[in-house]
C-alpha positions as CSV (number, residue, x, y, z in Angstrom):
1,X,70.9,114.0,88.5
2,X,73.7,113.1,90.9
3,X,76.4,111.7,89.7
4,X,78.5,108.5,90.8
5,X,81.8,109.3,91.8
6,X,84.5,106.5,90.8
7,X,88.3,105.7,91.1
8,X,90.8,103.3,89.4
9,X,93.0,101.2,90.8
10,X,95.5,100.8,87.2
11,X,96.8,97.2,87.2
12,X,97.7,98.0,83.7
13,X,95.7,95.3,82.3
14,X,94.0,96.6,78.8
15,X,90.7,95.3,80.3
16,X,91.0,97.8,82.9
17,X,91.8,100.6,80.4
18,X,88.9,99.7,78.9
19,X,86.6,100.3,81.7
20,X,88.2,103.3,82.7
21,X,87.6,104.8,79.4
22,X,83.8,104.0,79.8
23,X,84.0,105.7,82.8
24,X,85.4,108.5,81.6
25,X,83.6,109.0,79.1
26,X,79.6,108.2,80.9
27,X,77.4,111.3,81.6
28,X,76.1,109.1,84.6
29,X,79.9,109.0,86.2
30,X,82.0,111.6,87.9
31,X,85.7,109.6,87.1
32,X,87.6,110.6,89.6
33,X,90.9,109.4,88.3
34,X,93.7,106.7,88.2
35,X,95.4,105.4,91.3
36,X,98.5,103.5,91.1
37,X,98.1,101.9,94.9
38,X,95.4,101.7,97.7
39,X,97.7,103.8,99.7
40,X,97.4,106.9,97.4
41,X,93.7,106.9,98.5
42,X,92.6,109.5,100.6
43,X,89.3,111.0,101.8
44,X,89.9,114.3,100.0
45,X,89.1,114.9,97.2
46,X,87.3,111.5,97.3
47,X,83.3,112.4,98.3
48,X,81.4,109.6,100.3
49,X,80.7,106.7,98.7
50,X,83.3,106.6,95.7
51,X,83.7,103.1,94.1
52,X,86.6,101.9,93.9
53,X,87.2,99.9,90.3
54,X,90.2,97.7,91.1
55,X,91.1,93.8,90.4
56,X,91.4,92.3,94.6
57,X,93.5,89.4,92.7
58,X,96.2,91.4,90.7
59,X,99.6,90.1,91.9
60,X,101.1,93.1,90.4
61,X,99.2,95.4,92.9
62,X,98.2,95.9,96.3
63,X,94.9,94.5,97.0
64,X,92.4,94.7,99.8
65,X,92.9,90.4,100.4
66,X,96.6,91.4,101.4
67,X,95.7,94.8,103.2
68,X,93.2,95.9,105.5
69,X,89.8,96.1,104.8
70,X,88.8,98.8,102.9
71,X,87.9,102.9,103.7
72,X,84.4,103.6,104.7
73,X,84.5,105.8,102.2
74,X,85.1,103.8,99.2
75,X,82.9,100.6,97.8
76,X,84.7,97.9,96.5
77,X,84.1,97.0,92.8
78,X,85.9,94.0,91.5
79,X,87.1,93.4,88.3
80,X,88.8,90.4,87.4
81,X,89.5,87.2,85.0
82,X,90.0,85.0,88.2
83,X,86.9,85.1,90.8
84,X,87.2,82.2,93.0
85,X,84.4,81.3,94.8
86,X,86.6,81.7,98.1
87,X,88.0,84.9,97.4
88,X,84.9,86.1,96.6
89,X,83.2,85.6,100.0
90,X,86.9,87.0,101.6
91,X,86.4,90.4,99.8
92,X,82.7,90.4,100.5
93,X,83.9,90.4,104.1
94,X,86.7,93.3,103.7
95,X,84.7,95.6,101.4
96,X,83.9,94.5,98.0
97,X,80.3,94.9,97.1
98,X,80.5,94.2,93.4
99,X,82.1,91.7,91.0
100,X,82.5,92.1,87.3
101,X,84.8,89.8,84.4
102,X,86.6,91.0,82.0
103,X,84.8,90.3,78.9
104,X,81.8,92.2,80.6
105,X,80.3,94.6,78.5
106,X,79.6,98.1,78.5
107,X,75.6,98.3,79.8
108,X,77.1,95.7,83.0
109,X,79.6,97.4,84.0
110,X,77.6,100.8,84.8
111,X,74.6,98.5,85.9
112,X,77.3,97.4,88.6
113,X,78.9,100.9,89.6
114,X,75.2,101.9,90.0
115,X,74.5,99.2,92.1
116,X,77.4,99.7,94.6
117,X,77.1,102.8,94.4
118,X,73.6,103.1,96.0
119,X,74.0,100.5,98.7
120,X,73.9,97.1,96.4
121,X,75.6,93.8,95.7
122,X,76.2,93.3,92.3
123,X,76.8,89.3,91.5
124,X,76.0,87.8,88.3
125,X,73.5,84.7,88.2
126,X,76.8,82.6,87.1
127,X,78.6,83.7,90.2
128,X,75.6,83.4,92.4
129,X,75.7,79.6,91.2
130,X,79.4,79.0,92.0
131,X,79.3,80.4,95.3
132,X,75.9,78.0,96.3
133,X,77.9,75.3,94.7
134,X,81.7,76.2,96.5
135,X,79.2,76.3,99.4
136,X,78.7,72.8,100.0
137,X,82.2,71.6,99.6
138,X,83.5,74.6,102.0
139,X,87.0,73.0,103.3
140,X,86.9,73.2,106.9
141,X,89.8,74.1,109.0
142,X,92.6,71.0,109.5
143,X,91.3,70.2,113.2
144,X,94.9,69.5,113.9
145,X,96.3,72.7,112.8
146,X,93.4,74.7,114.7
147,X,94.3,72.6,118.1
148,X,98.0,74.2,117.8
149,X,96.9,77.5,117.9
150,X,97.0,79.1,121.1
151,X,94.4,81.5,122.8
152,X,96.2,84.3,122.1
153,X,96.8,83.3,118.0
154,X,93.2,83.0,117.7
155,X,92.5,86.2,119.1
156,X,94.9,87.6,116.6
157,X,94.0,85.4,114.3
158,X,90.6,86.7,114.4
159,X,91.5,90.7,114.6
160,X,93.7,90.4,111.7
161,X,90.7,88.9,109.6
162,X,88.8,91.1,110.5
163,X,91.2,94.2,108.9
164,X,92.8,95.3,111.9
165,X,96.5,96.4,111.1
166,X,99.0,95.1,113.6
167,X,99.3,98.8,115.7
168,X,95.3,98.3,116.2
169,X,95.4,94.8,117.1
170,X,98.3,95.6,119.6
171,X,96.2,98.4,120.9
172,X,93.4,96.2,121.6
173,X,94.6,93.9,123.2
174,X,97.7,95.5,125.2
175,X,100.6,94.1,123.5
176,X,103.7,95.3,121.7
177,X,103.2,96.1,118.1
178,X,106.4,93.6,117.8
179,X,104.5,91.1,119.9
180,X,102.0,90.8,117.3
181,X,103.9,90.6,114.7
182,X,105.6,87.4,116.0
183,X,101.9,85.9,116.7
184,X,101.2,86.7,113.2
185,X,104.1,85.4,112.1
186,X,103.6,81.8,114.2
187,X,100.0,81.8,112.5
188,X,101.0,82.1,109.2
189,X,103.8,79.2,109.7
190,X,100.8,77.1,111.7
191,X,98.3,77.5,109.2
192,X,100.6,78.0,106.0
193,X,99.5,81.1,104.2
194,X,101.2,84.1,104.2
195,X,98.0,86.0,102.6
196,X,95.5,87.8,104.5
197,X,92.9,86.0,102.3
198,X,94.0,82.3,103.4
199,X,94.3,83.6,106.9
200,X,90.7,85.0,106.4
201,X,89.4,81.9,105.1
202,X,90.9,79.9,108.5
203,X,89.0,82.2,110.4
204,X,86.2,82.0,108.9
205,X,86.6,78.2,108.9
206,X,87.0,78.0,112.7
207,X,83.8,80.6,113.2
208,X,86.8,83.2,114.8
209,X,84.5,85.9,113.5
210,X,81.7,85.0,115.3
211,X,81.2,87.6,117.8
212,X,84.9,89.1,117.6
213,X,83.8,92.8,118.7
């Protein structure tokens, strides 16, 4: 039987030490280890498909909302107290296939690591609901706010939701890694969030993504 390979991300929650130690401790799981930040992840010795166990809305850490979206070869897993409906559908789009609470127990949370694992989308039926729900009330984008951004901030806009870092979104479209910081930076005052998840959400609210190659 092959083995599903898995990584912490520590937010040094006791939740978290939980999981890790059930983990740890499965015949069904190759634990990996402990990582103290998404940038101490690196393809080696990490084998394809490795899911990542992490919390996307830890303050106290560096999360995939704030960062680029995730390796191809890790698969996001989620665990958290908080799962807004919002965020959820922000780090379905950068990489997290899986969502799990807290208080989740044992049989659950290696239901879900099998599920992303293999190629799956692990939401619960109460999540599930909440997201139909959030659905209908989806804010849409202040139509004032979205007429002051130029061409050029919505392409940006757009790239950076996507997961592009600011040397690949300079790349593309022939600017000035400084260039695009100052867009970036004139975005975030235009739409007020500093977050790659709010900005994310403003994309997704003017249909940015639509089509952005």
């Amino acid at each position: 039987m092959d083995l599903t390979n898995v990584v912490a991300l520590n937010d040094g929650s006791i939740a978290m030490r939980g999981a890790i130690d059930v983990l740890a401790g499965s015949a069904e799981i190759s634990f990996l280890g402990i990582i103290e930040s998404l940038v101490d992840v690196t393809p080696t010795p990490l084998a394809d498909r490795t899911v990542l166990l992490f919390d996307p809305f830890a303050p106290a850490i560096t999360t995939v909302l704030d960062a680029a979206e995730l390796p191809q070869y890790l698969v996001g897993l989620a665990m958290s107290a908080c799962l807004p409906p919002a965020d959820v559908r922000t780090a379905l789009l950068l990489g997290v296939r899986g969502f799990l609470r807290r208080e989740d127990d044992v049989t659950t949370v290696l239901t879900a690591v099998r599920t992303v694992a293999l190629g799956g989308l692990y939401l619960d039926l109460s999540l599930m609901l909440e997201l139909l729900v959030d659905e209908q009330d989806l804010p849409r984008a202040s139509s004032d706010v979205a007429s002051g951004l130029t061409q050029r901030e919505r392409e940006v806009l757009a790239l950076v939701a996507r997961g592009l870092t600011h040397k690949q979104i300079a790349t593309r479209l022939h600017l000035s890694k400084a260039t695009v910081d100052t867009y970036v930076h004139r975005v975030r005052q235009k739409v007020g969030s500093v977050n790659k998840a709010g900005l994310t959400r403003f994309a997704m609210n003017l249909d940015l993504l639509d089509g952005t190659g």
